[in-house]
Structures are given as structure tokens and as C-alpha cells.
N, C-alpha and C positions, 0 to 999 in steps of 0.2 A: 526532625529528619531532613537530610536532603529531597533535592529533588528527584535526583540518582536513586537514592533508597524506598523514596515514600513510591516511584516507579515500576521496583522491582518487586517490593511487598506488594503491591496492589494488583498483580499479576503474576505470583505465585500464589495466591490465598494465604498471604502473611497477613500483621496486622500495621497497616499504615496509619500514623498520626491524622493523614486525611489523604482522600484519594485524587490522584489529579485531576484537576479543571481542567478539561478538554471536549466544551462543546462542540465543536466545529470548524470546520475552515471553510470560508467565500471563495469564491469564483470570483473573477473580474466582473462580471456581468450584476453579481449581488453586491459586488461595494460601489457603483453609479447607484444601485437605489439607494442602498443607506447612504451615502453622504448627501440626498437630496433628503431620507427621512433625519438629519440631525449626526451625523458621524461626520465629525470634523477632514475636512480636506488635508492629507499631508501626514495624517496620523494612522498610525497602526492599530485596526479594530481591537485588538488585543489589548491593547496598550490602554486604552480608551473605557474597554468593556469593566477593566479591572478598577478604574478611577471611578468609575459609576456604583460596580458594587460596592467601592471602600474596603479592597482588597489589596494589600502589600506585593509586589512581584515578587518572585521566592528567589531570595539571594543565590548569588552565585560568586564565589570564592575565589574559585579557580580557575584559571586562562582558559580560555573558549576556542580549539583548535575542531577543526573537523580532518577525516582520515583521508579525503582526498582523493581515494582510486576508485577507478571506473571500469564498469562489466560491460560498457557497450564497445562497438566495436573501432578497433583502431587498423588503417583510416577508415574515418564516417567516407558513405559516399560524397559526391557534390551535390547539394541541394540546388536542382537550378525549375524555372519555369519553363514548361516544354508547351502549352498555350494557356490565351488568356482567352477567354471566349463566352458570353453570356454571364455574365457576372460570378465566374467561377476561376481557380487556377487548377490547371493540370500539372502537378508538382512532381517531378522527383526528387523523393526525401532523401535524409542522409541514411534511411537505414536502407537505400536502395528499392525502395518502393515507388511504385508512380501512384500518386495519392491526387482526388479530385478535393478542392475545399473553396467555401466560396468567397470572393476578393475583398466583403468585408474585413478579411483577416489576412495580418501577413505572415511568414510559413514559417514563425516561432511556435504557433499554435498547431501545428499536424502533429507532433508527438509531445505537447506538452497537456498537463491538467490543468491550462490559465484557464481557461472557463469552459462553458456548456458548447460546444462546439461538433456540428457534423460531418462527415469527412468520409469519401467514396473507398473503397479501393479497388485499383485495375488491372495491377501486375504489380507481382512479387517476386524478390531478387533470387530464389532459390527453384528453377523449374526443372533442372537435370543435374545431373551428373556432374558434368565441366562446372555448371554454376556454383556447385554444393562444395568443389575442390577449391574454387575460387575464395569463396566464402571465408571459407577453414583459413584460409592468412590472415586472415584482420580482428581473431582472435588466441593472438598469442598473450598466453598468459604472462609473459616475462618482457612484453615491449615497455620499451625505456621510458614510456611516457604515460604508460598505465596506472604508475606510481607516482610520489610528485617528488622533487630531488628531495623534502626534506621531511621523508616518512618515516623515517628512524627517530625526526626528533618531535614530531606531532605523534609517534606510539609515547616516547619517553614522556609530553604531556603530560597526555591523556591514560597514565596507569594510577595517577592520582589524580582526579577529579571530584566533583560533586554534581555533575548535572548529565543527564542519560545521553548515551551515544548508541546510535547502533548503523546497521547498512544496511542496502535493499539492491536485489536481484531479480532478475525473471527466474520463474521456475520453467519447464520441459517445456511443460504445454504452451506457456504463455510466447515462450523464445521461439520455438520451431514453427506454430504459427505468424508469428516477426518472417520469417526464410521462408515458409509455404503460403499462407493464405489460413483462413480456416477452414474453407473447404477442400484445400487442396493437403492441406494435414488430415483431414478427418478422414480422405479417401484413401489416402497413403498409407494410415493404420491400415486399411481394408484390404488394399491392393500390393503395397508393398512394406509390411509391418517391417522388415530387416533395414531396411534400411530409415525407415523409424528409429527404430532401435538402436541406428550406429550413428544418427544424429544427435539423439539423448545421449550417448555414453558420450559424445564430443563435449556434447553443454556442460554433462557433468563434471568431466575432469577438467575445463576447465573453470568453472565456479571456484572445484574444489582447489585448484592451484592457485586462481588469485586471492580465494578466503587463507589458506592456508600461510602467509605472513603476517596477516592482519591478527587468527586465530594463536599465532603465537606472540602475539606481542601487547596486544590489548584483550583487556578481561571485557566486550562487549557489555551490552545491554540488552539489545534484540538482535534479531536476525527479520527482515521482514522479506518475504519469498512473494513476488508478485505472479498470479498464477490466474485470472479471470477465467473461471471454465463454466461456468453455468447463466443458463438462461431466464427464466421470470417463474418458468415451474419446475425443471429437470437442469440435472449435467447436463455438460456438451457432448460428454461421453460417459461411455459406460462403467459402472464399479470395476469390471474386468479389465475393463480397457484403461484407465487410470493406475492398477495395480502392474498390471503388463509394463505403459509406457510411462508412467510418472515415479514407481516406488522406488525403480533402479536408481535416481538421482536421491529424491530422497533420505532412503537408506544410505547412500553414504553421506550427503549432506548433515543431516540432523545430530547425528553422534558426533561429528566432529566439532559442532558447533556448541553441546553442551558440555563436553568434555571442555570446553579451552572454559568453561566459566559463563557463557552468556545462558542465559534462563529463561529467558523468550524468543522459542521460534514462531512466528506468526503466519498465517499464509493470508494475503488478501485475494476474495472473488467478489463479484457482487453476482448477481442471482440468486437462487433458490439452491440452497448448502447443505440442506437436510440430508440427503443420500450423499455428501461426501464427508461432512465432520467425523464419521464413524472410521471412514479411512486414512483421513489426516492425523485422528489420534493412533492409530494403530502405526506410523511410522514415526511416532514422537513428538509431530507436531500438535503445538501446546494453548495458541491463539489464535484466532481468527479476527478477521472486521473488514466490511463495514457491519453486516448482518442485516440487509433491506426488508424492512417489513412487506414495503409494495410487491415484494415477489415472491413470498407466505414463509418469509422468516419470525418464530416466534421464540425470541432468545428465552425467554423464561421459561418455553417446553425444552428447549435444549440444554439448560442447566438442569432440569427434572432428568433429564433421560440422561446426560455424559458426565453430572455430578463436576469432581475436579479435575477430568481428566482434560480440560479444555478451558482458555479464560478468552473472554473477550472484550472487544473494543469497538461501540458505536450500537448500535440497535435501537436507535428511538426515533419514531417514525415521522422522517421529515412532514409529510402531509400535516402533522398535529400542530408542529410548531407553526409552519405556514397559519394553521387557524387559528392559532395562541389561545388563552382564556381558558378555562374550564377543560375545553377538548386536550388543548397540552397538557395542562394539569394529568388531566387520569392517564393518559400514557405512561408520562415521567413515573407516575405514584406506580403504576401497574407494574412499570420494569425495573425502577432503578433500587427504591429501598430492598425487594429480594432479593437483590443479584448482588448488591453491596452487603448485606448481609453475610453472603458466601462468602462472597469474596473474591478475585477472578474475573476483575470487571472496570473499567474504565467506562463510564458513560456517556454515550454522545450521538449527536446525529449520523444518520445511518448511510450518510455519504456525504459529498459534499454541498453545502449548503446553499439551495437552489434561491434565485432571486426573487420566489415567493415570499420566503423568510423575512420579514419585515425587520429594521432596526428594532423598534420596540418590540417586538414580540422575541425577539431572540434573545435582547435582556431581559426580558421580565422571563425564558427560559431558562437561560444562565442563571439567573441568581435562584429559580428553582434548584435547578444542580447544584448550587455553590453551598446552600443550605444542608443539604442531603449529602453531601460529601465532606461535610467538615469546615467551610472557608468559612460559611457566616456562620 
């Protein structure tokens, strides 16, 4: 199989030659410790982890284009520094945010996942009316540089390939808190839901306009919907309120996307997903990840309870790996041989890989997985 194939079977509950290798990904902060525990300087963990287990990289045939467009907004604002003071910057970001973060870092890291990073917020670029009209310009789905001039010939590509492609979006929730805050969304539901509401239909048409070339022209892979709504025990909102403000986009999102051919819509949250899986399956969504144990996710009662109506990606409880030895062991064994059984399952750390994870332990994880999925 390819990689494209052995991808899609292992995430519709087909039957994959062997399921992908996908332990995890480092933070910046987790590859200074492994290259002082033995990860060579200069090389790609990846690259590295594979020579270790005596693992072939999985060929790739066909020219490596990616699709190019972009769902953030065109123009970003100016990212400039409004003070420096006390070993912190007071930033405004490009998404128009005035963002607090401290000067060990410089302001690639305010809206990136390079590493473990904390970051204040103080004002959000959406507080009235006039802002909200403003806004609305810098998301036309048709600016000329949304696209990259040569998208007709990176779709032509990529309609024959061999190795997975897909794209990734904010969903409602995730986007409208980006323009309110999240307490200033959470009360807006409360206080003024319509205009909620006529936020979302904006996000949605346009997702649904700039998906709409891509869906006609490339047969996807995924769809990954970034959407963080939950806390460490509960949503951030309510099942009500979720069906209210999130299914509108949804609903038309998800049919359009498996009609063009792609077969994985995914939503990522991290918290506690119990009370929202139910709802994600009922609008067609098909995957989820990371799945954080630390916030009382147990992917193997959610495979008992939602069967194949849902596959997922990630669920093995970083803490374990951090203790490696025996402790890892009974995790991996607890979750991954059932779930691979079903089928519906990618296995892997259940975010991303904090710099507890020690180099060695992480291998001697990996080639637990590599074992149990088919590579060794």
C-alpha cells in the first residue's frame, strides 16, 4: 500500500497492510533535551527515530506539491511591539490582537505551536459593530493572493499522487473567539446570540467558498476543522449552545466535503470531549484527536460507546511515556492493540510531546508502536 492508502484505510475501519507510524511531534523545547540525551544535531527526529528502529521511510513516487491557500485573513494586521517592560512584550499580533508574551521569545511564537509557550490576552480586534464591518474585508474569499498563481497546476499534481494531503481550518467557535475573546464570545451567545449567529454564517460561507475550488479539483485526504472548545472536565459551552452556534457551519461544511471524495473530517479540541463526540458524530463528523487522558479522556470507553461511528488519532497518555518502562508499557497495551483491532485508530501521543518525554523513552515507545502496527 501507499501511504495515501494505508492513511485512508486506517481511518475508515478498512484493512491497512499496517497502520501509520505516528507517535508524535516535539516542541522546540523537547528537541534541546533530546539532542543533549543523543539526537544528533542538524537531523530530523524523524529521520533518526526510523534508522534506530531499522525502519525503511515509506517511498514516495510522486512529486510533493502542497495546495497553497490560506483561510487566515488577507491583510494580516502589522505585528509591531506597543512595550517592552518587565521581561515581557505587549504585542499586537497580526490577527489584530494585543497579545502579552514574555521576551524570551520572539513574536513567531504568539500564534504558532513551536513550543510550550504562555501568552496573555488584552484586546481583541472585534468589540462593536464598526470593528465587526471592518473585519469582513480581509476576508474575501476570492483575493488574488489567497491562492498561489499556480493552483490549477499543484490541483493537476496532486489528482495522481501517492502520499496524503489534506487542509486545516478554524471552525465557528474557534474563529469567532480569534475576533471576540472568549469571554467576550461566551457572553455574546448570552446577550446578543443574533449577531452570533450572523458571524458564523460569515465564517461559514466563507470557508465554504475558499474549500469550494480546492473540493472541485482535488479528491482530499482530510479535512482537519480546528475547533478547541473544552476545558480539563466539561465544554466551554453548552450541547444547546454548540447545536445553536456551531451545527449551522457544520451542516454545510461536512457534506460538501465528503461528497468531493475526502473521508476524513476530523475536529481537533483538547479537553474533556465526552459530552461533545455525540454531537460531532451527529453532523458527520468522523475523527477526532488529540484525546488528552489528563482531562478524563478514555478513548477505549468511547470506542465501546460510538463503535464506528468515530475514528481517532492520539490518545496515549503522555504522562506514561514521560515514565517510560513498564508504566508505558500498560498504557500502549491498554489502548492501542483494541483500538487497532477495530480499526479507526492512529495511535499516538495525546498532544504534543512535552519535554518530559525523554529521547530514550520515546524510542523504546515508538518501537512499542512500530511492533503493534505492523513496521517491525
Amino acid at each position: 500500500m501507499t501511504s495515501r492508502e494505508r492513511y485512508r484505510e486506517a481511518l475508515t475501519f478498512g484493512k491497512p497492510d499496517k497502520v501509520p507510524l505516528r507517535p508524535g511531534g516535539p516542541r522546540e523545547s523537547t528537541l534541546e533535551v533530546w539532542h543533549r540525551q543523543g539526537l544528533p544535531e542538524g537531523r530530523d527526529y524523524y529521520e533518526v527515530l526510523l534508522e534506530i528502529l531499522g525502519i525503511n521511510p515509506e517511498p514516495i513516487e510522486t512529486p510533493r506539491v502542497s495546495l497553497g491557500v490560506s483561510f487566515r485573513m488577507i491583510p494580516e494586521f502589522e505585528e509591531k511591539v506597543l512595550e517592552h517592560k518587565d521581561g515581557h512584550y505587549l504585542v499586537q499580533d497580526w490577527s489584530g490582537a494585543i497579545v502579552e508574551i514574555s521576551d524570551r521569545y520572539d513574536l513567531s511564537y504568539l500564534r504558532s505551536a513551536k513550543d510550550f509557550v504562555t501568552r496573555k490576552w488584552h484586546k481583541f480586534p472585534v468589540e462593536s459593530r464598526e470593528d465587526w464591518e471592518e473585519m469582513k474585508k480581509r476576508y474575501d474569499p476570492r483575493s488574488p493572493v489567497r491562492f498561489p498563481e499556480d493552483f490549477e497546476e499543484r490541483c493537476r499534481i496532486l489528482k495522481d499522487r501517492d502520499y496524503v494531503v489534506g487542509i486545516g481550518f478554524n471552525g465557528p467557535f474557534w474563529q469567532l473567539r480569534e475576533w471576540l475573546g472568549f469571554e467576550g464570545l461566551c457572553m455574546m451567545m448570552v446577550d446578543d446570540p443574533d449577531f452570533v449567529l450572523e458571524m458564523v454564517e460569515f465564517w461559514t460561507e466563507f470557508v465554504y467558498r475558499t474549500l469550494e475550488p480546492i473540493l472541485d479539483r482535488v479528491r482530499l485526504d482530510y479535512v482537519m476543522i480546528s475547533e478547541d472548545m473544552a476545558y480539563k472536565s466539561h465544554s466551554m459551552i453548552s450541547p444547546d449552545m454548540v447545536r445553536k452556534f456551531l451545527f449551522p457551519a457544520y451542516r454545510r461544511w461536512v457534506p460538501a466535503i465528503k461528497e468531493s471524495g475526502c473521508p476524513v473530517v476530523c475536529l481537533d479540541s483538547d479537553g474533556y470531549i465526552g459530552e461533545l463526540i455525540p454531537l460531532w458524530t451527529e453532523v458527520g463528523i468522523n475523527c477526532c484527536t488529540p484525546v488528552e487522558v489528563a482531562a478524563g479522556n478514555d478513548i477505549v470507553e468511547y470506542r465501546r460507546l460510538y463503535g464506528r461511528k468515530i475514528a481517532f488519532i492520539g490518545g496515549i497518555d503522555k504522562r506514561t511515556i514521560a515514565k517510560g518502562g513498564k508504566v508505558m508499557e500498560e498504557e500502549v497495551m491498554r489502548v492501542v492493540p483494541p483500538l487497532l483491532e477495530d480499526g479507526g485508530y492512529i495511535p499516538g501521543c495525546d498532544h504534543g510531546v512535552p519535554p518530559d518525554i525523554s529521547w530514550p523513552n520515546f524510542v523504546e515507545y515508538s518501537r512499542l508502536l512500530a511492533k503493534l502496527t505492523g513496521w517491525l
